[in-house]
N, C-alpha and C positions, 0 to 999 in steps of 0.2 A: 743615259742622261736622265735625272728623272726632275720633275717637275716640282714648280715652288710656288706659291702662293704670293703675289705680289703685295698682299697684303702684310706678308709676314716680313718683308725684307724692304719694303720701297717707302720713302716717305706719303703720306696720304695728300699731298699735295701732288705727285707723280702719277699716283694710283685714277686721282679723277682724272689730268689730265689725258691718261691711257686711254680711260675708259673713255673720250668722246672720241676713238678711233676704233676700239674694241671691245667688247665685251661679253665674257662669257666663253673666251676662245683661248686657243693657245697662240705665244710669241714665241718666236723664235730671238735672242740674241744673240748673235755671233761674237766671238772672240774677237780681240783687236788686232790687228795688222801684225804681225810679228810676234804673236800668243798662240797663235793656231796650232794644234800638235796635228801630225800626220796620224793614219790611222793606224790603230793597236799599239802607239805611244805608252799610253796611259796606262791598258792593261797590260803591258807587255806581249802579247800577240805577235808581233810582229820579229819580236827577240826568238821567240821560238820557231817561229816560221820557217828567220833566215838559218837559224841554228839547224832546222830538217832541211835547208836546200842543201847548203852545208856537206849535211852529211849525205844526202843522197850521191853531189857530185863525189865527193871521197870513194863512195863506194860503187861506183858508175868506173872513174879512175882505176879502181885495183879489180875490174875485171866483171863485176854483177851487172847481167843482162837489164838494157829498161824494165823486158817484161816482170820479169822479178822485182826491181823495185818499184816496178807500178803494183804489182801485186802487194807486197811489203809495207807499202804506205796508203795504201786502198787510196789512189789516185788511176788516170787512167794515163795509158799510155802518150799520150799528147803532151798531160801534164807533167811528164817523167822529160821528156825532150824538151819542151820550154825551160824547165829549170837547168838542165844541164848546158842547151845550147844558150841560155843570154848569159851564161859566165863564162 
């Protein structure tokens, strides 16, 4: 997320009233009810994540040891079992 200048976007009638709450700091404003995207929505992150559990359990399936695809996916063993066992 990067940061905006309230100056550049808010009307200057908005801007004083901020400022006799805040000033010189950051706000946070949150997304509306029902806008909120989950995380790595946006960047896609999350498309390729599930796309490697994906393919781990496939190959977990046709016979490759966890340790190998913990080695495989430089994860550790644990994290090799968690994705396999919550599906």
């Amino acid at each position: 997320m990067k940061y905006l200048n309230a100056m550049d976007i808010l009307p200057d009638a908005l801007v004083k009233e901020l400022q006799e709450y805040l000033q010189g700091g950051y706000l946070y404003i949150p997304a509306k009810k029902g806008q909120h995207r989950s995380w790595g929505e946006l960047s896609g992150a999350r498309k390729e994540i599930d796309a490697r559990n994906k393919e781990i359990i496939q190959k977990y399936d046709n016979g490759i040891s966890i340790e190998n695809l913990a080695e495989e996916y430089s994860l550790s063993v644990y994290a090799i079992r968690k994705i396999i066992y919550s599906h």
